[in-house]
C-alpha positions as CSV (number, residue, x, y, z in Angstrom):
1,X,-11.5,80.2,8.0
2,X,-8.4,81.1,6.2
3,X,-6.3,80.6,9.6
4,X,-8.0,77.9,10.3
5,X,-7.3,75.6,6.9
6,X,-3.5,77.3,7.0
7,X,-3.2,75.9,10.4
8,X,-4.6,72.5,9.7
9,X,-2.0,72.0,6.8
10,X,1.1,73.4,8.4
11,X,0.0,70.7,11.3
12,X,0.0,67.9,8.1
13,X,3.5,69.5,6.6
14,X,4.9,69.0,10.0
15,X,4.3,65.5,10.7
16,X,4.8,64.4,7.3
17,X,8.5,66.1,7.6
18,X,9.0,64.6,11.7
19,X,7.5,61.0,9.9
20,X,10.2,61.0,7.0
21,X,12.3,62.2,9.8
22,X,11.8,59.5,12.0
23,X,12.0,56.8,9.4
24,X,15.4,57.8,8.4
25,X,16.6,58.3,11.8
26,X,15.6,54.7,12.9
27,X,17.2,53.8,9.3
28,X,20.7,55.4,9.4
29,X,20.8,54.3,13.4
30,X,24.8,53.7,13.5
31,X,25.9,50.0,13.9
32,X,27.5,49.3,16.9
33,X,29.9,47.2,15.9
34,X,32.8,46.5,13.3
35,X,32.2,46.6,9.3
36,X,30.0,48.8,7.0
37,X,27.6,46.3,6.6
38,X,27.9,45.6,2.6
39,X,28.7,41.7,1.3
40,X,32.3,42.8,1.0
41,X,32.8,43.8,4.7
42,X,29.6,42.8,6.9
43,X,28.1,44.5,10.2
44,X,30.2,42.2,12.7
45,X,28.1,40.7,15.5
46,X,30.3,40.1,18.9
47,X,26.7,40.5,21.5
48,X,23.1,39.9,21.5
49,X,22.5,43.8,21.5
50,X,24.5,43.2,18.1
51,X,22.3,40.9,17.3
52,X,19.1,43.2,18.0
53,X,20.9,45.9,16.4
54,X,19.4,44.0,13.1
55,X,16.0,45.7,12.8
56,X,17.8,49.2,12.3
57,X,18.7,48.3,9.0
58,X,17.0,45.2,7.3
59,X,18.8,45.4,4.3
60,X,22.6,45.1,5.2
61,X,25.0,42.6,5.4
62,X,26.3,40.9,8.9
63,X,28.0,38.4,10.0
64,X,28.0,36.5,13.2
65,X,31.5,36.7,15.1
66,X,30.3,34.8,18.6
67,X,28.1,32.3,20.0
68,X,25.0,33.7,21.5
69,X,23.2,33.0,24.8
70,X,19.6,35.6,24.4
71,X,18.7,34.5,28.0
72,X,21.8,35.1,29.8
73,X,22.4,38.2,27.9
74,X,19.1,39.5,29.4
75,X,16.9,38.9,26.3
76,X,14.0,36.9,28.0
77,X,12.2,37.5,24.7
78,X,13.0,37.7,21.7
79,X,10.8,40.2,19.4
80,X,11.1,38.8,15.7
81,X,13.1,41.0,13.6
82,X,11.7,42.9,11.0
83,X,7.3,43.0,11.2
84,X,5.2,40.1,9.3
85,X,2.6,42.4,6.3
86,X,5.3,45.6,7.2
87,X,9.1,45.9,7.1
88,X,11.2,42.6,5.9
89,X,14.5,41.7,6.3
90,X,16.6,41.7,3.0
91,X,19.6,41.7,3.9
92,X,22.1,38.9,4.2
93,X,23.5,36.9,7.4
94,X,26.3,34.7,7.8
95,X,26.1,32.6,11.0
96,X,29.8,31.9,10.5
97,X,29.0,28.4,11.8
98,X,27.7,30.0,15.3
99,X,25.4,28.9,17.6
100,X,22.4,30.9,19.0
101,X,20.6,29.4,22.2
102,X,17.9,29.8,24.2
103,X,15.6,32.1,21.9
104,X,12.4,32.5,23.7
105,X,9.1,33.9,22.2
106,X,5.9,33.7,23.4
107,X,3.2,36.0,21.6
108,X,-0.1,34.4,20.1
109,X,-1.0,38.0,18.1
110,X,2.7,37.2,16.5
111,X,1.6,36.6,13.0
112,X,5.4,36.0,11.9
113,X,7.7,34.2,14.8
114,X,11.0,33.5,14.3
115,X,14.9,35.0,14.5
116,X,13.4,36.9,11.8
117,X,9.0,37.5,11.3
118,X,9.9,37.7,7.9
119,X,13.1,37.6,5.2
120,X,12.8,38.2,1.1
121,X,15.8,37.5,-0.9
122,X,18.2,37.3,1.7
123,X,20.7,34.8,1.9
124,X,21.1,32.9,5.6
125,X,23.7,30.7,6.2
126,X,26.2,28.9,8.3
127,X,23.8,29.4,11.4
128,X,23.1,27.3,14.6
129,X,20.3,27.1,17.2
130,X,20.0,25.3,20.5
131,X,17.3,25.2,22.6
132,X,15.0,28.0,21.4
133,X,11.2,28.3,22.1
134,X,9.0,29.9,19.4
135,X,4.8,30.3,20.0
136,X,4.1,32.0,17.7
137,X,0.0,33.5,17.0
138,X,-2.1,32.2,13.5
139,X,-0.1,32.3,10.1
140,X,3.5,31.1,10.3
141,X,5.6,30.1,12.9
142,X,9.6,28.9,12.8
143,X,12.9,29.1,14.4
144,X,14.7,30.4,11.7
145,X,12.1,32.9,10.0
146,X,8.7,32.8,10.3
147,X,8.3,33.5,6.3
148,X,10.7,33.8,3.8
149,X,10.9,34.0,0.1
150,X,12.9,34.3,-2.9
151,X,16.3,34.1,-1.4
152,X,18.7,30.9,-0.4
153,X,18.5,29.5,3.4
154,X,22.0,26.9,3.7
155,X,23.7,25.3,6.3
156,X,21.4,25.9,9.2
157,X,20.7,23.7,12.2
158,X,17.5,23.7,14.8
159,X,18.9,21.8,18.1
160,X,17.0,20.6,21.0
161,X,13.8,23.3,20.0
162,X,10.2,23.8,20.2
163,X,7.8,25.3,17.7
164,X,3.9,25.6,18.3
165,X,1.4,28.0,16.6
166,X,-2.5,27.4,15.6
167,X,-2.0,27.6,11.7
168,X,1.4,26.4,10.3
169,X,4.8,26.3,11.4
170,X,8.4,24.8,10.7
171,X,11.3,24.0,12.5
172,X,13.1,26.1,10.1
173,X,10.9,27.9,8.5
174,X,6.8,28.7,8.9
175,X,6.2,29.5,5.5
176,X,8.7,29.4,2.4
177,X,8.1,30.6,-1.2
178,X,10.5,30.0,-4.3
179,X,13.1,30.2,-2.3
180,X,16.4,27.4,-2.2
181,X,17.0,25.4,1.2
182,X,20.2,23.6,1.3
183,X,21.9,21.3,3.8
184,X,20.0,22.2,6.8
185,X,19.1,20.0,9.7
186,X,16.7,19.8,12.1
187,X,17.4,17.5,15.3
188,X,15.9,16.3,18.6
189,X,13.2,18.8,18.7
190,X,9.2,19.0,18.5
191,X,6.5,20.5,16.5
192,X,2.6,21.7,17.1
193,X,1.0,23.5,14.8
194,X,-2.4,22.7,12.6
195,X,0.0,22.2,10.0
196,X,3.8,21.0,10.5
197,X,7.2,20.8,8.5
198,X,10.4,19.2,10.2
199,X,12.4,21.7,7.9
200,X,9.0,24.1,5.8
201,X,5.8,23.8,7.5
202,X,3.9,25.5,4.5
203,X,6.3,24.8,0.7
204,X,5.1,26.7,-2.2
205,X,7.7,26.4,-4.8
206,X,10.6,25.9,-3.0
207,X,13.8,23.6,-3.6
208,X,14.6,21.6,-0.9
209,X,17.7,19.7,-0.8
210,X,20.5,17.9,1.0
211,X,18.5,18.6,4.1
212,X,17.7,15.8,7.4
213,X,15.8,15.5,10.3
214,X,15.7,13.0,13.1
215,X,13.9,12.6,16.3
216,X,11.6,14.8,16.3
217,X,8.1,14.6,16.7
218,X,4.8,16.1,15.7
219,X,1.5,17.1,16.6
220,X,-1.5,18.5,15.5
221,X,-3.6,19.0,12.4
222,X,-1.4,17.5,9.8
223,X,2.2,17.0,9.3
224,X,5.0,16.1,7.2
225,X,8.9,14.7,8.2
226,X,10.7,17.5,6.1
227,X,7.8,19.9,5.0
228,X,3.8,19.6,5.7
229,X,2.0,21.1,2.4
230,X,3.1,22.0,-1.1
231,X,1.7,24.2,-3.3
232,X,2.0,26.2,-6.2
233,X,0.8,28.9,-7.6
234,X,2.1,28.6,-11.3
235,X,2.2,25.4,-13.4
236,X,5.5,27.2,-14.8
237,X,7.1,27.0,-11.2
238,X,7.7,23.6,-9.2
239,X,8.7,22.6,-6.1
240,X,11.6,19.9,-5.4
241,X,12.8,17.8,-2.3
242,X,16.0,15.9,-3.3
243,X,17.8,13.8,-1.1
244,X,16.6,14.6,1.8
245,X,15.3,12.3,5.3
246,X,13.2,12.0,7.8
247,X,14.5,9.5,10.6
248,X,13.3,8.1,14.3
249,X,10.1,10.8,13.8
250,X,7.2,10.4,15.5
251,X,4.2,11.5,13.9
252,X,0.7,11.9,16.3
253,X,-1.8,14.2,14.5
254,X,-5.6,14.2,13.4
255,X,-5.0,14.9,9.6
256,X,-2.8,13.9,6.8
257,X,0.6,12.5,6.9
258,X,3.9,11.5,5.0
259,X,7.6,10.9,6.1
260,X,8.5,13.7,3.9
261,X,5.6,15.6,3.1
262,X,2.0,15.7,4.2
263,X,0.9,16.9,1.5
264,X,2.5,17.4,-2.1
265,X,1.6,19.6,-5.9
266,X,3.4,19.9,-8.4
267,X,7.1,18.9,-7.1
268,X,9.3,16.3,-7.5
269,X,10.4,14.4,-4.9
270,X,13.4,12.3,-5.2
271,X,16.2,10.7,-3.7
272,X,14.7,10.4,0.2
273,X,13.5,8.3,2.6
274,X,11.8,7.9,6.2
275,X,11.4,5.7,9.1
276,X,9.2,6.4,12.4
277,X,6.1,6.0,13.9
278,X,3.3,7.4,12.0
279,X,0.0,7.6,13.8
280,X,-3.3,9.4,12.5
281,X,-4.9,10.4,16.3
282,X,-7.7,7.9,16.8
283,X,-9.9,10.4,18.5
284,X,-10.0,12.0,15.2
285,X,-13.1,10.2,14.0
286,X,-14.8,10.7,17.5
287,X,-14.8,15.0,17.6
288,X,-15.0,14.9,13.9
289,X,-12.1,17.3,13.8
290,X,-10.0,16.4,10.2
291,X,-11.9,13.7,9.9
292,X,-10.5,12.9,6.1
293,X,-7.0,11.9,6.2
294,X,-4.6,10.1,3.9
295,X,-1.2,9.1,4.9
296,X,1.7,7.7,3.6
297,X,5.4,6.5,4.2
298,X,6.7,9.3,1.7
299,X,3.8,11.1,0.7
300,X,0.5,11.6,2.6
301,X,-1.9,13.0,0.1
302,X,-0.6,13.7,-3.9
303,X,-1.2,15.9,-6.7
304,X,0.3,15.9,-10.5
305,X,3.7,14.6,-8.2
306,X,6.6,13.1,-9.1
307,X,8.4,10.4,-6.8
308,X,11.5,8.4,-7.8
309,X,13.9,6.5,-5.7
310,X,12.6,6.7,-2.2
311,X,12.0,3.9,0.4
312,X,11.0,4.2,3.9
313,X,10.6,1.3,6.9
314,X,8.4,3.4,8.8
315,X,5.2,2.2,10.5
316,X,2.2,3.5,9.1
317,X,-1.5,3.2,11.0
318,X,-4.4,5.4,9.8
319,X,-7.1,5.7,12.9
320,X,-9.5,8.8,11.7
321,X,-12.6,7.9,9.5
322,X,-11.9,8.2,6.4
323,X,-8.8,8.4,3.8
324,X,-6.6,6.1,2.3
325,X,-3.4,4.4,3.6
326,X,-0.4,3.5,1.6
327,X,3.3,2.3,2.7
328,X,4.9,5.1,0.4
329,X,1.6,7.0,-0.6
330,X,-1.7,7.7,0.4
331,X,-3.6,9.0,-2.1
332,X,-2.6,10.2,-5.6
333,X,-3.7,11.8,-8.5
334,X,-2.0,12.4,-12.1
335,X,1.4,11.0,-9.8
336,X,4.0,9.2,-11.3
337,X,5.7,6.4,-8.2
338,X,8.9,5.1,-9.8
339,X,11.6,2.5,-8.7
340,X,10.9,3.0,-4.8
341,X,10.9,0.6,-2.5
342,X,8.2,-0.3,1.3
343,X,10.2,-1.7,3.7
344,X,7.1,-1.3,6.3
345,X,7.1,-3.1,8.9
346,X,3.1,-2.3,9.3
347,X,1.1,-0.7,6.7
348,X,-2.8,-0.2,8.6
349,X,-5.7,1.6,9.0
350,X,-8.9,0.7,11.9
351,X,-12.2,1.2,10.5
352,X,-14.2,2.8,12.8
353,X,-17.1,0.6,14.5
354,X,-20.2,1.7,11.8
355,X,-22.9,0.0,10.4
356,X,-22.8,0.0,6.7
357,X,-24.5,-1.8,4.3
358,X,-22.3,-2.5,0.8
359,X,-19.3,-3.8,0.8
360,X,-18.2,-0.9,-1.5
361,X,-17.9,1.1,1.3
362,X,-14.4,0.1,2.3
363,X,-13.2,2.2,-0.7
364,X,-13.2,4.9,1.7
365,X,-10.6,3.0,3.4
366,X,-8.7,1.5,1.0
367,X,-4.8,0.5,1.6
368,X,-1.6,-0.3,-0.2
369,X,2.0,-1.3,-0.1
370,X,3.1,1.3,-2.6
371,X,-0.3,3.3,-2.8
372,X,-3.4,3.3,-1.3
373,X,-5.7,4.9,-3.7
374,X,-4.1,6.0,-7.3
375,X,-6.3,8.3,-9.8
376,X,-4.8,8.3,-13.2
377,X,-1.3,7.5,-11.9
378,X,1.4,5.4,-12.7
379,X,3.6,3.1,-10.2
380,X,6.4,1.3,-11.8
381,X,9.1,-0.6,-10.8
382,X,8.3,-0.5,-6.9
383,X,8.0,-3.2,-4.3
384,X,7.4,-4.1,-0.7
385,X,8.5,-6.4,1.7
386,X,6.6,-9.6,1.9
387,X,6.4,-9.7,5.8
388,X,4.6,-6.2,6.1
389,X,1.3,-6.5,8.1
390,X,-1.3,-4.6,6.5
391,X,-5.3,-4.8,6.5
392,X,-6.8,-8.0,4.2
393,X,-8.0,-5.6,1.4
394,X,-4.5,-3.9,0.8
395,X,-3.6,-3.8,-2.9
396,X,-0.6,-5.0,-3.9
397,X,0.3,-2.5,-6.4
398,X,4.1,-3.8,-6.3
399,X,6.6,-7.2,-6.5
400,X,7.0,-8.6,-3.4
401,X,10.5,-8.6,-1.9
402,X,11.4,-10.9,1.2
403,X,14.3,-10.1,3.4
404,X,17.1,-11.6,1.3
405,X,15.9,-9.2,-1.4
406,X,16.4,-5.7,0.3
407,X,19.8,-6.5,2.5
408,X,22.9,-5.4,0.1
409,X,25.5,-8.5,1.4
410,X,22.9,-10.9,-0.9
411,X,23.5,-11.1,-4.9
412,X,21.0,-9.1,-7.0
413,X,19.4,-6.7,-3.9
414,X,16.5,-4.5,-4.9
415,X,19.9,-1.7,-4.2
416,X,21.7,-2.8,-7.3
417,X,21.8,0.2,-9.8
418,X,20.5,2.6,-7.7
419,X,23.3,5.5,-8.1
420,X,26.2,4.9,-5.9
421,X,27.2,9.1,-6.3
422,X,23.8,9.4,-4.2
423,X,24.0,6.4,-2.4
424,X,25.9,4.1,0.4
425,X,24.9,1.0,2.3
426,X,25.0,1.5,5.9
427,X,27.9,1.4,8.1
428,X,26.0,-1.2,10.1
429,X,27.6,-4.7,10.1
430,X,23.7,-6.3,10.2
431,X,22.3,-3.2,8.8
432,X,23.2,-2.4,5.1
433,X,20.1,-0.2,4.3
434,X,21.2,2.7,2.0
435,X,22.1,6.2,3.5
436,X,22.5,9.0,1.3
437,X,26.0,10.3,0.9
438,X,27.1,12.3,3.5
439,X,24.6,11.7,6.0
440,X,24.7,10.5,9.5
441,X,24.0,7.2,10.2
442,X,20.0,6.3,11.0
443,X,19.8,4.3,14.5
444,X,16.1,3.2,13.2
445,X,15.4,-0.4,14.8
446,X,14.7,-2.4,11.5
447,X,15.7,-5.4,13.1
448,X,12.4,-6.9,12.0
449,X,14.2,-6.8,8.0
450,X,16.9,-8.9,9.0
451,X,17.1,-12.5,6.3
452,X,16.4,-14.4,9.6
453,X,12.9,-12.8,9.8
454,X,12.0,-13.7,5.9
């Protein structure tokens, strides 16, 4: 018996020492390339190998020396770095203003899909990608990283890609919490996903700034032009999207909407705008799938929000059952809507072909040119174009502006004191809609704004 329990707990000893042994093998795994891998003088990445090399040591410091191609360097498929609930990247990567292409993954039991499954407090910048594929499994999905957290994400671009998953996903990132993302882009690319974010598909606490995306389009569940929900999980922590854009999107889901963000708590949002097509999925109301929707120019559904200085001239039609429809908001509750400006050129929801009985009822499908439904909330100083067409019962909820009104070369445009440092009008001779500073110009058609037209 003696033997016998001696025996069992050398056998524990020894694969408790060949674990440890193991772990720090896989750990002190020498880096192929140049550097020592600390901020000072970062891993140097010349190949994809390089590149794979990452997962050996998650906590050091690289940067990118050469453009990558993963397919023609024999990577088929990319495994994420770093495992979603196990090891995390939290180290630091400069991109050096290199391009990645043709990432491919393709795993619906990854939980975490991305360059990296999932990065805390790292610090990503500088980086390019062209042409990737990431289908990812449930939970989070995105080009970048399929989560990341408490760190800074800046000067990234997603080119020419394709994200999909069955829960939520981003063209940047799948899921982001308190973390900063700064001057990234996302261009001619699509999203499917339950939920979808042209930069964050799920935002808890994050500050997102300085950041664009334009055509791309989305579909599924719900979806938003730069992130799809925001939440929070402290009243002592919020959220912020500031100067940021969402142009030439097209927006075909079942659920809630906005041109920035589908859904919105405890943020700020400030400084942005959208144009598009937005379209809630009319077969919605018919399977009964996310049958509740609101949707919105800026804002699809709102919660103890703040919104300041944002317009948007995108088309707005609500086609599920129920919900409310607004040419900035939705619906909003304890929200504060302050000096922005629906340029719409259609503001409209269809109510489905039911018998009902009061006229009340239409409450359930209520629509605005600023808001369609507003709990204790406060809109001031907004307005909408006169020549938006909208249902009969829309509330005004805003001074009407004809076409004179909203194009800069006129006197006294709706533009004047709005803060030039943020601002310029556009380049366009016929087109002087404001841009923010720095951004490329938007080729949205809003020919139908023109003084001509009213």
């Amino acid at each position: 018996m003696k033997n016998k329990s001696r025996f069992i707990f050398l056998s524990f000893l020894l694969l408790l020492i060949c674990t440890a042994f193991i772990g720090v093998a896989a750990a002190d795994t020498p880096f192929s390339g140049s550097g020592s891998g600390t901020a000072e003088d970062p891993y140097q990445i010349a190949t994809a190998g390089q590149l794979d090399e990452i997962r050996n040591n998650l906590s050091a410091s690289y940067i990118l020396m050469n453009d990558l191609d993963l397919k023609e360097a024999g990577f088929s498929e990319w495994k994420p770095i770093s495992g979603y609930w196990g090891e995390v990247f939290s180290g630091n990567f400069d991109g050096n203003n290199k391009t990645i292409r043709n990432m491919y993954i393709d795993d619906e039991e990854q939980n975490g899909a991305g360059l990296f499954a999932d990065a805390i407090g790292s610090t990503i910048s500088n980086l390019n990608f062209e042409n990737a594929t990431v289908n990812g499994g449930y939970f989070y999905a995105g080009v970048l990283s399929g989560t990341f957290s408490n760190g800074t994400i800046q000067n990234c671009t997603v080119r020419n890609s394709t994200v999909s998953g069955r829960f939520v996903g981003g063209l940047l990132i799948g899921h982001g919490f308190r973390g900063d993302v700064i001057n990234c882009t996302a261009v001619d690319s699509k999203m499917t996903s339950l939920g979808n974010g042209g930069i964050v598909g799920h935002n808890v606490e994050n500050k997102i700034k300085n950041c664009y995306v334009d055509n791309v389009s989305f579909e599924g569940g719900w979806a938003g032009g730069i992130t799809g929900g925001t939440d929070y999980v402290s009243s002592n922590h919020t959220s912020s999207i500031d100067s940021c854009s969402a142009t030439n999107i097209t927006i075909n889901v079942t659920g809630t909407f906005g041109g920035i963000a589908a859904t919105s708590g405890n943020i700020t949002i400030r400084n942005c705008y959208s144009d598009g097509i937005f379209v809630t999925d009319s077969d919605a109301y018919e399977t009964g799938y996310y049958t509740n929707a609101d949707v919105g120019g800026i804002v699809g559904g709102c919660y103890n929000t703040t919104i300041e200085n944002c317009y948007t001239t995108a088309t707005v039609k609500h086609k599920t059952s129920l919900g409310y429809t607004g040419g900035i908001v939705g619906n909003c509750t304890n929200t504060t809507i302050t000096n922005c400006t629906a340029l719409n050129k259609e503001v409209r929801r269809s109510v489905p072909e039911i018998s009902f009985a009061a006229a009340q009822f239409k409450l359930y499908f209520k629509t605005g040119h600023i808001a369609g439904n507003a709990e204790n909330s406060q809109i001031t100083g907004c307005c909408y174009w006169k020549g938006t067409d909208t249902n009969w019962f829309a509330s005004k909820n805003g001074q009407k502006v004809n076409s004179k009104d909203v194009w800069n070369t006129y006197p006294n445009s709706i533009w004047t004191g709005w803060d030039t440092t943020v601002w310029t009008m556009g380049p366009k001779e016929n087109d002087k809609l404001p841009v923010l500073t720095g951004f490329p110009e938007t080729s949205a058609n809003t020919s139908f704004l023109m003084p001509k037209n009213g």
